[in-house]
C-alpha positions as CSV (number, residue, x, y, z in Angstrom):
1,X,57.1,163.6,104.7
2,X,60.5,163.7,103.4
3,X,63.1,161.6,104.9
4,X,66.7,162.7,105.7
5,X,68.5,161.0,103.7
6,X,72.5,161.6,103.8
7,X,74.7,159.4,100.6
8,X,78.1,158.6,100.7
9,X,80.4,160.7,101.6
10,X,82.1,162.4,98.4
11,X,85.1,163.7,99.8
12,X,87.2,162.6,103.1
13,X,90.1,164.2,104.4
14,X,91.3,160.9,105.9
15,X,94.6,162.4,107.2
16,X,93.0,165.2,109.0
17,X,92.3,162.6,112.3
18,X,95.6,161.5,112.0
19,X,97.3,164.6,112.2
20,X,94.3,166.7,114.5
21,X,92.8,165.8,117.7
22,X,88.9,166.4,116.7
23,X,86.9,167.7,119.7
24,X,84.2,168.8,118.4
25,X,82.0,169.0,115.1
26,X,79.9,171.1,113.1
27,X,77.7,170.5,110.0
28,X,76.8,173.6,107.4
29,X,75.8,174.0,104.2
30,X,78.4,175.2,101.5
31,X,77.9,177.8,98.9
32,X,78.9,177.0,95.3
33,X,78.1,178.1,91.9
34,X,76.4,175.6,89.1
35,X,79.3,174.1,87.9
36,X,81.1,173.4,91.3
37,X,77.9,171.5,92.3
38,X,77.8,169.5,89.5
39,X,81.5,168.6,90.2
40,X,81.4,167.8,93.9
41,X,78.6,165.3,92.7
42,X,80.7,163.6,90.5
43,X,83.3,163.7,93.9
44,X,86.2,165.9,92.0
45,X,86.7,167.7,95.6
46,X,89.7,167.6,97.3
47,X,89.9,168.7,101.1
48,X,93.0,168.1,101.5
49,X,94.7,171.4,102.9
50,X,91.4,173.1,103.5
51,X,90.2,175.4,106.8
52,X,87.7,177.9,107.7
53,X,88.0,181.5,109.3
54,X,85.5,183.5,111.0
55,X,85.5,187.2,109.0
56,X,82.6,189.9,109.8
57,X,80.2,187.0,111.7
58,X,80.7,184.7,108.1
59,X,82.3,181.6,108.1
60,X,84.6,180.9,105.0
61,X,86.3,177.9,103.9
62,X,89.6,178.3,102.2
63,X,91.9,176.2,100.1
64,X,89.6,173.7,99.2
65,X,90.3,172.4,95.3
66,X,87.0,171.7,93.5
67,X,87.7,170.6,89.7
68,X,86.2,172.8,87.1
69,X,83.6,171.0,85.1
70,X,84.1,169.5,81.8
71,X,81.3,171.0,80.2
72,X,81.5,174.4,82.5
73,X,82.9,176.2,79.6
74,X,82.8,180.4,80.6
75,X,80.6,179.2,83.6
76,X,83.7,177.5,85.6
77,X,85.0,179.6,88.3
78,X,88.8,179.6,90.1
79,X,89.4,175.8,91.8
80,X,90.7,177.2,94.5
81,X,88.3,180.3,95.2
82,X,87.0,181.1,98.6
83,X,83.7,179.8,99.5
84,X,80.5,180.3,102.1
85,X,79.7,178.3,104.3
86,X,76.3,178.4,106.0
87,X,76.0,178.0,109.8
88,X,73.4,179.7,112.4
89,X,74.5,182.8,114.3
90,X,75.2,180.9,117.5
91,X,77.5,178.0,115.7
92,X,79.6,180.8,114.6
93,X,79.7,182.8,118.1
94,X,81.1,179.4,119.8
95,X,83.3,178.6,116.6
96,X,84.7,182.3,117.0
97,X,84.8,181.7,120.7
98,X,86.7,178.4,120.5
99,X,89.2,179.9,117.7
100,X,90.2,182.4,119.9
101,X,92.1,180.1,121.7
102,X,95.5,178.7,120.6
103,X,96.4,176.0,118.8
104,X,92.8,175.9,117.7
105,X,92.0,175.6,114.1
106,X,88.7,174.6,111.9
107,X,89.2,171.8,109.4
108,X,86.9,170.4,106.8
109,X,86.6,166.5,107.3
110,X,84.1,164.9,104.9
111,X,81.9,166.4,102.2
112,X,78.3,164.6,101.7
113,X,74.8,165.3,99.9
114,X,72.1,165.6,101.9
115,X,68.8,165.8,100.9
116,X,70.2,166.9,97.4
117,X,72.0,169.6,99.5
118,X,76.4,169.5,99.6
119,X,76.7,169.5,103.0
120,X,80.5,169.7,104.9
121,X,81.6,168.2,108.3
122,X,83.7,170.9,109.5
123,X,85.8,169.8,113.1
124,X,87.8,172.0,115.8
125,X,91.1,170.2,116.1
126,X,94.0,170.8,117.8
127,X,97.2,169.6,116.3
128,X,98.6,166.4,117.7
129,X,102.6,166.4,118.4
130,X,104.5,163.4,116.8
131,X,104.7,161.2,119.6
132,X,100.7,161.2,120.3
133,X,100.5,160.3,116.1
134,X,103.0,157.2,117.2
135,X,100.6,156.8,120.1
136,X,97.4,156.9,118.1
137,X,99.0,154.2,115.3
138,X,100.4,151.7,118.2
139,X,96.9,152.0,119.6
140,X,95.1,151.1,116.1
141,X,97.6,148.0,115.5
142,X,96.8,146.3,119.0
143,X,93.2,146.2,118.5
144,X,93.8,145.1,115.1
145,X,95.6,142.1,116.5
146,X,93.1,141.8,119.2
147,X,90.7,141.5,116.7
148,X,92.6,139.0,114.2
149,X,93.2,136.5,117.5
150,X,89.4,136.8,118.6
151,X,88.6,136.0,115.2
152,X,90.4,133.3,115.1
153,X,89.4,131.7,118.2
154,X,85.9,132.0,117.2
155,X,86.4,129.7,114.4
């Protein structure tokens, strides 16, 4: 019986809930060469400015830096290549389905191993204006404070 076991995550792209409204999300497996795995498991990935498109019923994730290896030699591949990413046929019909709206776009928000396998949290987000980022942080720092005075009242 093997357990499903899911480590750290390796990568985050901690500004992606801060600047996209996250409705829904979308686990897949992600393509990549020797080298690149061997990378993401020492956590050089950066997510930073990635996003997926939906081409010819594939989903593919774009701009997504993954440091070359140090022992990669001839093996490494481009850092910024485009890779696979690995969901079931009806995950990408409602992807494609959801992307054809606008304003809709498909982010990558953590990167994990699971079961020895790099796995991605992909999200559809919608971009959030600035006043609803001014919301969000105002929010955040009054249940902070909530929390701070309960904390210190339970003392």
């Amino acid at each position: 019986m093997v357990k499903n076991t899911v480590d750290k995550p390796l990568a985050q792209n901690k500004k992606a809930r801060h600047d996209y409204e996250i409705f829904e999300t979308f686990e897949a497996g992600i393509v990549l060469t020797g080298t690149e795995i061997k990378s993401v498991r020492q956590a050089k990935i950066q997510l930073k400015d990635g996003f997926a498109r939906v081409r010819n019923g594939e989903v593919w994730l774009s701009n997504v830096h993954i440091a070359p290896f140090e022992q990669g030699n001839i093996f490494n591949v481009d850092e910024l290549r485009t890779r696979k990413l690995l969901f079931h046929k009806k995950e990408i019909a409602k992807i494609e389905k959801e992307l054809a709206g606008t304003g809709i776009t498909f982010i990558p928000l953590k990167v994990y191993l699971k079961n020895g396998f790099a796995k991605v949290l992909m999200g559809l987000a919608r971009g959030k204006k600035q006043y609803d980022k001014r919301e969000t942080l105002k929010r955040k720092e009054q249940n902070r404070d909530i929390a701070r005075q309960l904390k210190a009242y339970n003392r």
